[in-house]
N, C-alpha and C positions, 0 to 999 in steps of 0.2 A: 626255526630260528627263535621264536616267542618265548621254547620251551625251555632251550638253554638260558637264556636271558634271565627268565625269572629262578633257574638253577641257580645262577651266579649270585642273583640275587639274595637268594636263601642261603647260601654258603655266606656271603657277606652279612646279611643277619644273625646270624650264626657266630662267624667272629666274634663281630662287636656284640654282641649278647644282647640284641635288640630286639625284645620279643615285641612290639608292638609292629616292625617293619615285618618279620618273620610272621606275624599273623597275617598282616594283609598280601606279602609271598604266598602265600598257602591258599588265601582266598583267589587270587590272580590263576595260580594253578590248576584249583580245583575247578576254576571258569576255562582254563584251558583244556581241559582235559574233555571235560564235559561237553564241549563243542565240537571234540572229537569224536565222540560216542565213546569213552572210556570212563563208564562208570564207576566203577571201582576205585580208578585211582583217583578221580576225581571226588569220591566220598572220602577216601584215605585223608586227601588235603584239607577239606573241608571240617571234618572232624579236627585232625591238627589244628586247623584255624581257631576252631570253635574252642577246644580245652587252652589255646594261648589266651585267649580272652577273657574265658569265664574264669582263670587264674588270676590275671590283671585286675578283673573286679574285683574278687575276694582278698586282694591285694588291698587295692583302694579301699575299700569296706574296712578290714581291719585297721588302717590308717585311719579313716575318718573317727573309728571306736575308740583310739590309741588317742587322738587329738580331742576329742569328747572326754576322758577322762583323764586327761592331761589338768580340762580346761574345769572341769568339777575339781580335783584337787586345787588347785589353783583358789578357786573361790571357798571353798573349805579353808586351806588356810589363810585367807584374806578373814574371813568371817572372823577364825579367833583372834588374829589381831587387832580387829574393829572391837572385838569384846573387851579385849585385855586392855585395848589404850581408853575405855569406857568405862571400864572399872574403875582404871588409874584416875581416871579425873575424875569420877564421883567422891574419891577419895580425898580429894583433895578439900 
């Protein structure tokens, strides 16, 4: 009963393109399986687990570098307009 449950559950991860549900799916699985003595497919899950995950980081990683260099441009052209309105009124 456990096994279809979390079936259903991965198919519904799945739909909705929820890889973060779909990892813990996979984790639930691979503990089901496992407690069966079915190693195999228990490693099968657990693996899937693991590469939703470490995708998800590398996700967020690239996001945090994208937002990092969002945030240096950002002050880069802050800089030269502190320059230019500091020129202008030197000039003055």
């Amino acid at each position: 009963m456990r096994i279809e449950l979390l079936k259903d559950a991965e198919f519904l991860a799945i739909q909705s393109n929820d890889n973060v549900d779909l990892g813990i799916t996979h984790l639930f699985l691979s503990n089901v399986y496992e407690q069966g003595f079915n190693g195999t497919v228990s490693k099968h899950y657990a693996d899937k687990a693991l590469a939703i995950f470490r995708e998800l980081l590398k996700l967020e990683h690239e996001n945090d570098i994208l937002k990092i260099k969002t945030m240096q441009d950002n002050l880069f052209k802050s800089n030269i307009v502190l320059n230019v309105l500091g020129k202008n009124k030197n000039r003055k």
